[in-house]
OpenMM code with the backbone's topology and positions (N, CA, C; nanometers):
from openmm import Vec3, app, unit

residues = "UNK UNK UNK UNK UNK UNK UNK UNK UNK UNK UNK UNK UNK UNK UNK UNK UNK UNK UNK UNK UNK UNK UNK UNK UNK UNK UNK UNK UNK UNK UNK UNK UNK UNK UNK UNK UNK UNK UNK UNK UNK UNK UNK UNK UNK UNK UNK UNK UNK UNK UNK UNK UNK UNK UNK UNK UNK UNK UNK UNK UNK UNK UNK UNK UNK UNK UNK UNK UNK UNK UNK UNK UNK UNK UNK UNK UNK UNK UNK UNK UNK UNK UNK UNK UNK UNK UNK UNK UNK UNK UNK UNK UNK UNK UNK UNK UNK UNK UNK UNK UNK UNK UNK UNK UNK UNK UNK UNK UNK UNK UNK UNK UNK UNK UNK UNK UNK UNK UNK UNK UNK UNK UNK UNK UNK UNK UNK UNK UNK UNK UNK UNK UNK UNK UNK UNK UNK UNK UNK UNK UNK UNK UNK UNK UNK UNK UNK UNK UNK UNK UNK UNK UNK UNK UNK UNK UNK UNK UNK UNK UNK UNK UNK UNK UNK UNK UNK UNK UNK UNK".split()
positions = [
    Vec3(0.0811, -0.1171, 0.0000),
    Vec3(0.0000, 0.0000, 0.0000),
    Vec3(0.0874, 0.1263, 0.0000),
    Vec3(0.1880, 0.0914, 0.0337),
    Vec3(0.2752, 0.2359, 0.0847),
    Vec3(0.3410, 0.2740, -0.0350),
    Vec3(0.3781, 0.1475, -0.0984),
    Vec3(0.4620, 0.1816, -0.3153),
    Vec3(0.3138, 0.2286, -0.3601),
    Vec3(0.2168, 0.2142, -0.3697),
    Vec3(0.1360, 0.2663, -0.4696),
    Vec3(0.1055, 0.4128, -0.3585),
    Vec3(0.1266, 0.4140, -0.2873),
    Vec3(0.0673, 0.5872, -0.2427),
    Vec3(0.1872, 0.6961, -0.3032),
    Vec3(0.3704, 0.6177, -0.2711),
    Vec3(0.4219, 0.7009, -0.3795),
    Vec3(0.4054, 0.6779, -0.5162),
    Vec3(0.3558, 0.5886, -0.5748),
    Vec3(0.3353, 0.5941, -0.7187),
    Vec3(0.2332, 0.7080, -0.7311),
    Vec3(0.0944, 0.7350, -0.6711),
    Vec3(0.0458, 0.8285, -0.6450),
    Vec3(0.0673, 0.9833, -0.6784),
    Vec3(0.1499, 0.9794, -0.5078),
    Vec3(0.2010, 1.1437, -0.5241),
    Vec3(0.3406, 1.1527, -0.6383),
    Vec3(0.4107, 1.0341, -0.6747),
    Vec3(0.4855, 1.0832, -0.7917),
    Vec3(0.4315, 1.0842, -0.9392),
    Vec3(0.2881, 1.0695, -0.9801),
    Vec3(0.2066, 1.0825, -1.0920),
    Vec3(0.1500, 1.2319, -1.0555),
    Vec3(0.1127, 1.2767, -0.9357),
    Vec3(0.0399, 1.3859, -0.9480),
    Vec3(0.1881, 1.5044, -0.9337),
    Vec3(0.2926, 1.4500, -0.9500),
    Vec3(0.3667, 1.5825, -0.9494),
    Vec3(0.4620, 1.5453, -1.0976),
    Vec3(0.3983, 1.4701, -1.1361),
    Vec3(0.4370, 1.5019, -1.2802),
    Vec3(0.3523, 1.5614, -1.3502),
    Vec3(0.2441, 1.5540, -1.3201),
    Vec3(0.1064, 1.6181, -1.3965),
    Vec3(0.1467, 1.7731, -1.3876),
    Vec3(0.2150, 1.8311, -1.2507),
    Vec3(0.1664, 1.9106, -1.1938),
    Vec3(0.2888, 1.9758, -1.2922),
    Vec3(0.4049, 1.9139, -1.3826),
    Vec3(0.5232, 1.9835, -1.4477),
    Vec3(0.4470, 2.0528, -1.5665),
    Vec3(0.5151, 2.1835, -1.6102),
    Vec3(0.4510, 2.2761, -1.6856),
    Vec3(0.5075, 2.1440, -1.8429),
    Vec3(0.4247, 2.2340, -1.9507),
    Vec3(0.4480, 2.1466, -2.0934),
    Vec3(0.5658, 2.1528, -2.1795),
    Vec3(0.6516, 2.0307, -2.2693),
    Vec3(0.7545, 2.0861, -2.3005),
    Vec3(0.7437, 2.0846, -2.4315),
    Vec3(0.7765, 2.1367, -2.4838),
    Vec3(0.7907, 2.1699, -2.6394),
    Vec3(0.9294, 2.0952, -2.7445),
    Vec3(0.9163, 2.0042, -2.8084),
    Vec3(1.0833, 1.9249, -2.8139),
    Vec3(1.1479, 2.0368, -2.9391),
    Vec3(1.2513, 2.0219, -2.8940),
    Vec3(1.3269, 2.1584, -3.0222),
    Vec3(1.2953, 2.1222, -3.1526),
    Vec3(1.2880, 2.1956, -3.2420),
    Vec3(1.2326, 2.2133, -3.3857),
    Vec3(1.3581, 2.1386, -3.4643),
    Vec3(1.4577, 2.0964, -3.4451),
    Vec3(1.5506, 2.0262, -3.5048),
    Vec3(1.5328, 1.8503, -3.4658),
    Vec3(1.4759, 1.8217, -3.3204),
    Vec3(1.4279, 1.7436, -3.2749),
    Vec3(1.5680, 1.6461, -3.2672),
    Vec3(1.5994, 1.5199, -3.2531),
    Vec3(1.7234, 1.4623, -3.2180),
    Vec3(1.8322, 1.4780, -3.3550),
    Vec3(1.7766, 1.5392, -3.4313),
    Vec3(1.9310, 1.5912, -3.5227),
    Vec3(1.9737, 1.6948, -3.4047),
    Vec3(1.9526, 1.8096, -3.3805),
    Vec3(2.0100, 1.8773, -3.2921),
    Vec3(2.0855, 1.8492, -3.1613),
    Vec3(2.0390, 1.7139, -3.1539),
    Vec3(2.0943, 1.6414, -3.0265),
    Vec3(2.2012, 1.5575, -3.0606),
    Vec3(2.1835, 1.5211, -3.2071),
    Vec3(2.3188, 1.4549, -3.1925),
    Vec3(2.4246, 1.5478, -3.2763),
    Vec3(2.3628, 1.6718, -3.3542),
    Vec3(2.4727, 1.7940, -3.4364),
    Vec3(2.5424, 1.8597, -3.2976),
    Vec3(2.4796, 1.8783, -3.1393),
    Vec3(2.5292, 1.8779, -2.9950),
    Vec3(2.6750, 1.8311, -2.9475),
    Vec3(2.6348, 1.6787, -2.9683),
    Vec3(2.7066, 1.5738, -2.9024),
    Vec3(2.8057, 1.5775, -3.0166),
    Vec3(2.7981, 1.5286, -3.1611),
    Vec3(2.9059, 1.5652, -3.2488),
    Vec3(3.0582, 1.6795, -3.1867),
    Vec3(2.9390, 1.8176, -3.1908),
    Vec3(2.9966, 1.8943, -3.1069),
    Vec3(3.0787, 1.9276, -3.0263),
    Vec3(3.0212, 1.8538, -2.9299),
    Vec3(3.1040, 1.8104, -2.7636),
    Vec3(3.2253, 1.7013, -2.7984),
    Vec3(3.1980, 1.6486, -2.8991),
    Vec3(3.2918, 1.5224, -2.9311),
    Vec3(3.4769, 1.5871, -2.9785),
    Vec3(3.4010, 1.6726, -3.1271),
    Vec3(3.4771, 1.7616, -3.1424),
    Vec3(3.5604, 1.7674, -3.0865),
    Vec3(3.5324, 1.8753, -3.0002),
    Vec3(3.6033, 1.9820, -2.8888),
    Vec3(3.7194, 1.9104, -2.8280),
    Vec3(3.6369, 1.8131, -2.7523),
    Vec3(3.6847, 1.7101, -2.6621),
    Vec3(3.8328, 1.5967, -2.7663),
    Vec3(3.7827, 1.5771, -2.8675),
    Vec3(3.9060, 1.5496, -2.9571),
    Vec3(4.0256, 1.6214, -2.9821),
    Vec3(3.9719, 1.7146, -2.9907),
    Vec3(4.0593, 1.8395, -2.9868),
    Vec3(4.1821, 1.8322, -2.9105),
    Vec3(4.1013, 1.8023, -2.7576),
    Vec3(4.1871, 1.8489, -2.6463),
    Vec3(4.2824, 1.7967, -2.6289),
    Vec3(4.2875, 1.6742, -2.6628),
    Vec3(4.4202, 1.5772, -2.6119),
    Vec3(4.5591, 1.5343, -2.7475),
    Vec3(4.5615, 1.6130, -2.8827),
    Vec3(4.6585, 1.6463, -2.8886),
    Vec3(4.7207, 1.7751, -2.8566),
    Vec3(4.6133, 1.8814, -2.8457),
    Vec3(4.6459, 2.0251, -2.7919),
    Vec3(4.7530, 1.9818, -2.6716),
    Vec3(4.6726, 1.9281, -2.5607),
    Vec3(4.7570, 1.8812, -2.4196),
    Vec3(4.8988, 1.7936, -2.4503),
    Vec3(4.8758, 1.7348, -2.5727),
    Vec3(5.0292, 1.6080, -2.5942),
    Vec3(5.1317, 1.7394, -2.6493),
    Vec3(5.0992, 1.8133, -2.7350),
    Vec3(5.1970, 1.8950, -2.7709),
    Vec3(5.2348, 2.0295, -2.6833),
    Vec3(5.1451, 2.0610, -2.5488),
    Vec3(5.1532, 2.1463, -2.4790),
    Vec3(5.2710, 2.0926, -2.3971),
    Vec3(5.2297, 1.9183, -2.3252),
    Vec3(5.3411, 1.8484, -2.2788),
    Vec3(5.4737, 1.8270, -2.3583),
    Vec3(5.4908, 1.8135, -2.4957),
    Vec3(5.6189, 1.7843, -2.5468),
    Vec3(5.6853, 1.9397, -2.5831),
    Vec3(5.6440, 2.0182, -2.5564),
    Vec3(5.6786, 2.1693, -2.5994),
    Vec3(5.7724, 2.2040, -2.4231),
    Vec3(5.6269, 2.1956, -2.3270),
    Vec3(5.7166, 2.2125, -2.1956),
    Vec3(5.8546, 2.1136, -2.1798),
    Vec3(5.8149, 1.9958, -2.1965),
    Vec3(5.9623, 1.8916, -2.1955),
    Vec3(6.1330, 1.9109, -2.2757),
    Vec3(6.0473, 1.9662, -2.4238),
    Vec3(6.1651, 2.0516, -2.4755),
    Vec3(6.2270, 2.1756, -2.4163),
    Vec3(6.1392, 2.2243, -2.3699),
    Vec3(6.1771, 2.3606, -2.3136),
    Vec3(6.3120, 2.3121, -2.2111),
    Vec3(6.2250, 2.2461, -2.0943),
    Vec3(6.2612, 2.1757, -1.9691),
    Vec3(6.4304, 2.1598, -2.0298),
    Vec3(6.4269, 2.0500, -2.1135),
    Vec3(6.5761, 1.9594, -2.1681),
    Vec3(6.6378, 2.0596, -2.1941),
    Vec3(6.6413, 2.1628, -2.2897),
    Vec3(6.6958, 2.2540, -2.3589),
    Vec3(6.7578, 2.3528, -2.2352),
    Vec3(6.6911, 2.4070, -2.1408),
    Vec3(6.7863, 2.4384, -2.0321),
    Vec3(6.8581, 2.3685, -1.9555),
    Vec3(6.8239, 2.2576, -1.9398),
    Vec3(6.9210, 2.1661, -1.8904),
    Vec3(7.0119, 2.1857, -1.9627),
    Vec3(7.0286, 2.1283, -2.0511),
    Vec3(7.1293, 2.1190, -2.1372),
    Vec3(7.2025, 2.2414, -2.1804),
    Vec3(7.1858, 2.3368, -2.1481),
    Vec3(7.1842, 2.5010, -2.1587),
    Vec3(7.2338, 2.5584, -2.0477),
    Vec3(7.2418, 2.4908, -1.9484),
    Vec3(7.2917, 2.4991, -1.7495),
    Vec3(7.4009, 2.3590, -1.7551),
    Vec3(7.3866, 2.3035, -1.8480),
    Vec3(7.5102, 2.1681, -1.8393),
    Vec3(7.6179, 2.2231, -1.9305),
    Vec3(7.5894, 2.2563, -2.0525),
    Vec3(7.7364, 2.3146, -2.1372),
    Vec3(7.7851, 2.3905, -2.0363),
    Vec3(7.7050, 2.4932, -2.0309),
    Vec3(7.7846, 2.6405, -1.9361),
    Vec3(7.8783, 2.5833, -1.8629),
    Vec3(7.8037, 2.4961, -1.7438),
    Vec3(7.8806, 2.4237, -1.6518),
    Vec3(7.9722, 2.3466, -1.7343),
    Vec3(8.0449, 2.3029, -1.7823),
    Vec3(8.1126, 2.2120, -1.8814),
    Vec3(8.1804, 2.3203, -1.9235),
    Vec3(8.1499, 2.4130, -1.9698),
    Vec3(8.2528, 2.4713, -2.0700),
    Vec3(8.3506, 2.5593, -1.9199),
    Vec3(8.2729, 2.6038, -1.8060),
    Vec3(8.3339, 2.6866, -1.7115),
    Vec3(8.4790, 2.5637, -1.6962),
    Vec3(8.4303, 2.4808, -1.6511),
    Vec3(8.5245, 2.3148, -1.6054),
    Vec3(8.5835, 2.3016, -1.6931),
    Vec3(8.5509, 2.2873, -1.8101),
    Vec3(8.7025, 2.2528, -1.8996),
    Vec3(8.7818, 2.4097, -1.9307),
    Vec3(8.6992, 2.5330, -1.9241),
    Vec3(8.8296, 2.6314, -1.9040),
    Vec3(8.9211, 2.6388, -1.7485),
    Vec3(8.8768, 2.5807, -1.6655),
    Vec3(8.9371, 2.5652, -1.5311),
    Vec3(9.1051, 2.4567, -1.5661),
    Vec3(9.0070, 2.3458, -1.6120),
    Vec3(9.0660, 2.2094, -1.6513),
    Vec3(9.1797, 2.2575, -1.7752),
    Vec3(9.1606, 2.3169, -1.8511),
    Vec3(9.2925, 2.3536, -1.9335),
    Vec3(9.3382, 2.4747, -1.8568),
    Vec3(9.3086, 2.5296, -1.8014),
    Vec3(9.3833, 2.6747, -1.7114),
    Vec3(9.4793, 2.5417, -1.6120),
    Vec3(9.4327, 2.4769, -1.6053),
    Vec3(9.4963, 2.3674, -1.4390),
    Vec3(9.6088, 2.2934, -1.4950),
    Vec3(9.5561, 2.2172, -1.6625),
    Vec3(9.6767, 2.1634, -1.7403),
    Vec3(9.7784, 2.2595, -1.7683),
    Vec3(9.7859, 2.3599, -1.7897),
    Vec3(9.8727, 2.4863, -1.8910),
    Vec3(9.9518, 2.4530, -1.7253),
    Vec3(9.9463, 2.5388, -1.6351),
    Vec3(9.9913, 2.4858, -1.5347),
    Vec3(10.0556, 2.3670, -1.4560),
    Vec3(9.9913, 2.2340, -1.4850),
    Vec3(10.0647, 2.1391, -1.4151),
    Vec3(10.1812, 2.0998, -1.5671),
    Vec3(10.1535, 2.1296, -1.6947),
    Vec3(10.2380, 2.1470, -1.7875),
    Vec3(10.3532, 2.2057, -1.8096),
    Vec3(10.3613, 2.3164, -1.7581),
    Vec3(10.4105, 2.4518, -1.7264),
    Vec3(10.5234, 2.3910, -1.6227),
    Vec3(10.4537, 2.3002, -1.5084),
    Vec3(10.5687, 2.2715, -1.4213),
    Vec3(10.6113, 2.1429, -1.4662),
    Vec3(10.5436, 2.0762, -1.5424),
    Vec3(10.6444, 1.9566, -1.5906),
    Vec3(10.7554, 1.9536, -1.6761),
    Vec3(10.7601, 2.0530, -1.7593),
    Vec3(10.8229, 2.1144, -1.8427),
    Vec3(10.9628, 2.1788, -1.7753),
    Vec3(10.9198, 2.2354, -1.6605),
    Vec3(11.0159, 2.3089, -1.5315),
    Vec3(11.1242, 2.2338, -1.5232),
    Vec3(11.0399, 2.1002, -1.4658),
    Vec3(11.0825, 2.0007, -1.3565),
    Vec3(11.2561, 1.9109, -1.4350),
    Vec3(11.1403, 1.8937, -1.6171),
    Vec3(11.2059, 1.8313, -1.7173),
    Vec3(11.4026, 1.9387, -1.7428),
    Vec3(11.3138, 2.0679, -1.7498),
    Vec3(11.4782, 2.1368, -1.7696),
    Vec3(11.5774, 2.1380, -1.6790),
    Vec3(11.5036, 2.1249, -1.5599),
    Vec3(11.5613, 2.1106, -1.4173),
    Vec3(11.7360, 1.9891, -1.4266),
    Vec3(11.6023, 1.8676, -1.4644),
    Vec3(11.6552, 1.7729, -1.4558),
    Vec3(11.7299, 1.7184, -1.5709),
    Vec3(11.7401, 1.7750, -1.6907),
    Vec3(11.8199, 1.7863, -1.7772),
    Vec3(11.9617, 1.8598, -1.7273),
    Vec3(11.9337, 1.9567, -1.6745),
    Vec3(12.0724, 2.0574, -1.6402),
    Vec3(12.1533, 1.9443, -1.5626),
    Vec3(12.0852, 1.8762, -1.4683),
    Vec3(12.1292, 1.7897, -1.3785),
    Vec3(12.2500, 1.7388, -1.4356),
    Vec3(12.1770, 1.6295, -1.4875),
    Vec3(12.2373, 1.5283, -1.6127),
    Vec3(12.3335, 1.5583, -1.6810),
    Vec3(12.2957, 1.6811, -1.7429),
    Vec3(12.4593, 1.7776, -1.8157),
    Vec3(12.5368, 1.7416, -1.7376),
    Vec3(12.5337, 1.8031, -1.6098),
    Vec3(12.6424, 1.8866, -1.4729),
    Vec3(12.7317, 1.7208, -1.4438),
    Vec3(12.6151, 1.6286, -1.4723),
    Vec3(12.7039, 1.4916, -1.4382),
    Vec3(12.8049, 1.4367, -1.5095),
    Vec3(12.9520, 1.4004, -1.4838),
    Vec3(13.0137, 1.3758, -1.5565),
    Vec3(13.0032, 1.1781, -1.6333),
    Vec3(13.0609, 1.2059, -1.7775),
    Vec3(12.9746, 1.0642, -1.8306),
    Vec3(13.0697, 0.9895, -1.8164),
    Vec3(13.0681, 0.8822, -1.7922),
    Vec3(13.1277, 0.7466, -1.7838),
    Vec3(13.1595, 0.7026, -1.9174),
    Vec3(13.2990, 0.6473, -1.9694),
    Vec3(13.3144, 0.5410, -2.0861),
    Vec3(13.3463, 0.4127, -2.0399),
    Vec3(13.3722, 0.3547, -1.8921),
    Vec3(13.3468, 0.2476, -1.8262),
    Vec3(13.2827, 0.2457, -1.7725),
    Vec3(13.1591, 0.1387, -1.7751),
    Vec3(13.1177, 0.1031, -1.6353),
    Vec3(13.0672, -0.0275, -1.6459),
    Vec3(13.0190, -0.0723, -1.5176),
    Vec3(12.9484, -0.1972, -1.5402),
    Vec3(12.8561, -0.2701, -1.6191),
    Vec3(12.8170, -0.3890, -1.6567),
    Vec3(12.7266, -0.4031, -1.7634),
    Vec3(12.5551, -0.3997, -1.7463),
    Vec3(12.5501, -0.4050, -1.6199),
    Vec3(12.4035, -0.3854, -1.6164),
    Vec3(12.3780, -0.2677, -1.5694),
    Vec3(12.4540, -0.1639, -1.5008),
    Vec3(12.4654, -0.0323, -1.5712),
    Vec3(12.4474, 0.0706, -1.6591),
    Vec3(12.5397, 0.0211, -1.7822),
    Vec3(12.5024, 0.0253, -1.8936),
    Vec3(12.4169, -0.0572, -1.9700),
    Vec3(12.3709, -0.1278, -1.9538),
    Vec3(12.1871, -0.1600, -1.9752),
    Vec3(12.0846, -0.0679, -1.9351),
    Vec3(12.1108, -0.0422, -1.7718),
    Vec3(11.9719, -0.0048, -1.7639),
    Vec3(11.9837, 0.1491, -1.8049),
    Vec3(12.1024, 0.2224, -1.8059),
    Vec3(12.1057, 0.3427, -1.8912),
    Vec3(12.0185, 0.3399, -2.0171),
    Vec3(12.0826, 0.2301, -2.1098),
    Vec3(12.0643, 0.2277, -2.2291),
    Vec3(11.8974, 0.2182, -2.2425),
    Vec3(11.8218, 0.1380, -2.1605),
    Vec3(11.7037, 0.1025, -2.1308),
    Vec3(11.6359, 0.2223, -2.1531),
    Vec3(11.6749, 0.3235, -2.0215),
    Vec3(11.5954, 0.4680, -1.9903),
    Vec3(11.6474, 0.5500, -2.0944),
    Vec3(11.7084, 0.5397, -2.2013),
    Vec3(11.7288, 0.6590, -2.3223),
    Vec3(11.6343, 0.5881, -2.4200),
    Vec3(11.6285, 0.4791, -2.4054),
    Vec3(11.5391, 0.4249, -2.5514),
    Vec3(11.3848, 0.4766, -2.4912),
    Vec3(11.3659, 0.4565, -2.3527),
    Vec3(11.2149, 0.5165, -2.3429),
    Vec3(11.2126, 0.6769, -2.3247),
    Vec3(11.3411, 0.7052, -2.2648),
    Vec3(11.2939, 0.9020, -2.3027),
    Vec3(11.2696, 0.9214, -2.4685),
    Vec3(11.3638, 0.8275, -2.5675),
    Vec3(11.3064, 0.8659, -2.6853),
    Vec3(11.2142, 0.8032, -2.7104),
    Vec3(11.0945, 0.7143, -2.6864),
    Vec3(10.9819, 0.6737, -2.7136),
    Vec3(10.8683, 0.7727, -2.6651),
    Vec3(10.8912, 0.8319, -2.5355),
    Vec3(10.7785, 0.9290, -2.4719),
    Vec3(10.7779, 1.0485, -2.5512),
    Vec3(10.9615, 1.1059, -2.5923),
    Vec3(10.9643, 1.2274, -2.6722),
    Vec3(10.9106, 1.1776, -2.8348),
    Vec3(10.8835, 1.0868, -2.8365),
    Vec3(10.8551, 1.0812, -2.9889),
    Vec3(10.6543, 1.0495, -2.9959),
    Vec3(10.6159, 1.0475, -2.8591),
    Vec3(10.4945, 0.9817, -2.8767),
    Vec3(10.4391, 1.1351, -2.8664),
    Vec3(10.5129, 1.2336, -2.7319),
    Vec3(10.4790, 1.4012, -2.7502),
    Vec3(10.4810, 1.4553, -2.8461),
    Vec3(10.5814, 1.4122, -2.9553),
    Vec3(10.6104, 1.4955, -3.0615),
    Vec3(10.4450, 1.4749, -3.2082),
    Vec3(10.3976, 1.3383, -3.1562),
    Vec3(10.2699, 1.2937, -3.2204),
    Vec3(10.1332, 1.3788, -3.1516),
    Vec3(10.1788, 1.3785, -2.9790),
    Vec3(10.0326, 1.4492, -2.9187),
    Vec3(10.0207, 1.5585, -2.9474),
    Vec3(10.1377, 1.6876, -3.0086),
    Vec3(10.1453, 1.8314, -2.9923),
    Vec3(10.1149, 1.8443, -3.1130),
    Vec3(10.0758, 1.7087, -3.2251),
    Vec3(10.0238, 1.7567, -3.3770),
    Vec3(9.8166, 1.7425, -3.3157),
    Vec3(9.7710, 1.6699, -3.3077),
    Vec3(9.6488, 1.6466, -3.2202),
    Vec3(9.6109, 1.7847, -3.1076),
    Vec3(9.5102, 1.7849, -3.2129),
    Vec3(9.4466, 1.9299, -3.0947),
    Vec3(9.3802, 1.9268, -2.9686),
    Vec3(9.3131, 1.7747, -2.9949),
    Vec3(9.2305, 1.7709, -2.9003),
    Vec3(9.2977, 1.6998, -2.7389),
    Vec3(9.4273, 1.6556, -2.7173),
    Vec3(9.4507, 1.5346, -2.6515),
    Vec3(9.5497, 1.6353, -2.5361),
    Vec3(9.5580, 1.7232, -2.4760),
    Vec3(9.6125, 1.8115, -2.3716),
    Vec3(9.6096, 1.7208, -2.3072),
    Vec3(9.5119, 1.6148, -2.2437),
    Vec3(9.5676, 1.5207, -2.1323),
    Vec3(9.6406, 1.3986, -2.1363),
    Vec3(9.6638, 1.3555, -2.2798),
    Vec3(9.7051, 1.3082, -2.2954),
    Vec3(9.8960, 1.3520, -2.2885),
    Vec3(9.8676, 1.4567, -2.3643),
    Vec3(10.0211, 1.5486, -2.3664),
    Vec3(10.0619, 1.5208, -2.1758),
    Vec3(10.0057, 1.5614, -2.1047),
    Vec3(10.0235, 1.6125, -1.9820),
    Vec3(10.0591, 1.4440, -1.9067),
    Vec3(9.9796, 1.3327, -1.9506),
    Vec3(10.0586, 1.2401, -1.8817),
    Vec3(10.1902, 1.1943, -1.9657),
    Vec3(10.2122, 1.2342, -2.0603),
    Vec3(10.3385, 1.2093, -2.1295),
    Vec3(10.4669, 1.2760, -2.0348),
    Vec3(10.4092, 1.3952, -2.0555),
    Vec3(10.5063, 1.4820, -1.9881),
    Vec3(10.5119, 1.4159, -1.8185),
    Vec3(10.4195, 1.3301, -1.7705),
    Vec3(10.4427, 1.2985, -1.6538),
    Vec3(10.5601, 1.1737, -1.6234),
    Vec3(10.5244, 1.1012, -1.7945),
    Vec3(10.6349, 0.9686, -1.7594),
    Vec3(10.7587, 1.0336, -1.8075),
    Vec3(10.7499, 1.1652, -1.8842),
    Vec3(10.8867, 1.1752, -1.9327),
    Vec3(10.9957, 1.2160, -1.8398),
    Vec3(10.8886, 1.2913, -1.7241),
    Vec3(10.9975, 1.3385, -1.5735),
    Vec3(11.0300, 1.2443, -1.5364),
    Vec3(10.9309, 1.1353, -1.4648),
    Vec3(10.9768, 1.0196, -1.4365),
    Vec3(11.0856, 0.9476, -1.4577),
    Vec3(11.0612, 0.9195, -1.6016),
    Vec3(11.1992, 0.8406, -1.6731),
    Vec3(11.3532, 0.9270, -1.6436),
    Vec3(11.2558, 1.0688, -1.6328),
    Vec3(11.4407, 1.1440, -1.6057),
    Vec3(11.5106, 1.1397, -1.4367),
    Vec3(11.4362, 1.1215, -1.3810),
    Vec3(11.4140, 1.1223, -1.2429),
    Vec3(11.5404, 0.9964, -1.2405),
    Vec3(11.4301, 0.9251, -1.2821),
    Vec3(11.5535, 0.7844, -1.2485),
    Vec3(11.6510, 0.7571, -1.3192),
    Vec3(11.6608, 0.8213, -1.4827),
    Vec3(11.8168, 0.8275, -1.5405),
    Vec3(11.9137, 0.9607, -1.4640),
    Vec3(11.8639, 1.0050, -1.3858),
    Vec3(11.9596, 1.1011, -1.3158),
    Vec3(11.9765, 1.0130, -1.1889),
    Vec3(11.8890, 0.9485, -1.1363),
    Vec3(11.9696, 0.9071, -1.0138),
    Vec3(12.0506, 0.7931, -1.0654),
    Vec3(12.0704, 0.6971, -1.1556),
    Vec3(12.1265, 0.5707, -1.1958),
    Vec3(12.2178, 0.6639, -1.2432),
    Vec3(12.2778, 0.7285, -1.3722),
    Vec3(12.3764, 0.8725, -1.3311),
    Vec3(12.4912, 0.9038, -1.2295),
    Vec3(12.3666, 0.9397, -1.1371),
    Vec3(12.4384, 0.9785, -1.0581),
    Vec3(12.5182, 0.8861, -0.9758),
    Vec3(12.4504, 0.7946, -0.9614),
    Vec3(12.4576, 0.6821, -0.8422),
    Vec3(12.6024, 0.6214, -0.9164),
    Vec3(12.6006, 0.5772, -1.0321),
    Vec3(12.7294, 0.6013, -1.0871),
    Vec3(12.8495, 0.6387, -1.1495),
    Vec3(12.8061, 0.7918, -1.1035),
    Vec3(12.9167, 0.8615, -1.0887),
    Vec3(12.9666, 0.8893, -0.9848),
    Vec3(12.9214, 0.8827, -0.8252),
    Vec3(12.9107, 0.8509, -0.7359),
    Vec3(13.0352, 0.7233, -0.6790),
    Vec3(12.9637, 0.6359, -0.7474),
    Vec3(13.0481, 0.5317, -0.7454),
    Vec3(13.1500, 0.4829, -0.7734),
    Vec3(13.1961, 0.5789, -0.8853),
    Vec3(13.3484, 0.5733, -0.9416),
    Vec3(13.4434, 0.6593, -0.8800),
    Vec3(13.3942, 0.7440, -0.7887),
    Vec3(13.5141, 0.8024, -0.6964),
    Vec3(13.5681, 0.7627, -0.5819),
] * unit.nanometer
topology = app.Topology()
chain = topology.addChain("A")
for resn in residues:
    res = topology.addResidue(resn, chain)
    for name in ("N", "CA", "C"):
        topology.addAtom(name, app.Element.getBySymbol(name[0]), res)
């Protein structure tokens, strides 16, 4: 009894709705609407894909725009730092050349002596001949710079073997 009393009062308040008139286009207009809405709505989501790949370029492009900078500041540091530790290897090299002059040379000496002399001139001329290849190459400064590191080296220890026997012969 209680469903049919609202069936009731929900019949008499539909009665009670004023009259509607259906639009003069009738469901063409409803679906030339929805077409419409479809449209639009199509629209939107490559508008939004290229709004997103436009910001992302943007985004990368300063990155990458804040990374050279940074990069280029560092490698002018980084060749300002080579010219320098170059600068003193180069020092170190004349240094230790004068040395070597100042030492007087032996036409006797022992035979493994004169080996390992002979040893350390064949690699000062291998390092000076591998520099003489890096200083045609524009790009290879660090490479130059560990050259110049074995070439002290190698002199380091043909001045003390040198010395050690010249040393030894007095």
């Amino acid at each position: 009894m209680r469903t049919e009393l609202k069936l009731n009062e929900l019949s008499a308040r539909l009665a009670a709705l004023p009259g509607f008139e259906p639009p003069a286009a009738g469901w063409k207009a409803v679906h030339a609407a929805r077409e419409a809405h479809e449209a639009r709505l199509s629209l939107r989501w490559p508008v939004a894909l290229a709004a997103a790949a436009l910001i992302a370029t943007a985004g990368l492009a300063a990155s990458l725009h804040s990374a050279r900078s940074k990069l280029s500041a560092g490698t002018a540091l980084a060749s300002i730092e080579r010219t320098a530790v170059a600068a003193e290897m180069r020092a170190e090299n004349r240094r230790l050349e004068a040395i070597l002059a100042a030492l007087p040379e032996r036409h006797a000496m022992r035979g493994s002596t004169a080996y390992t002399l002979a040893e350390l001139e064949d690699r000062l001329a291998l390092v000076d001949d591998r520099l003489s290849r890096v200083t045609l190459e524009p790009n290879a400064p660090e490479r130059a710079e560990a050259l110049w590191r074995e070439r002290v080296g190698v002199m380091h220890t043909l001045v003390q073997v040198r010395y050690a026997d010249a040393v030894g012969a007095w």
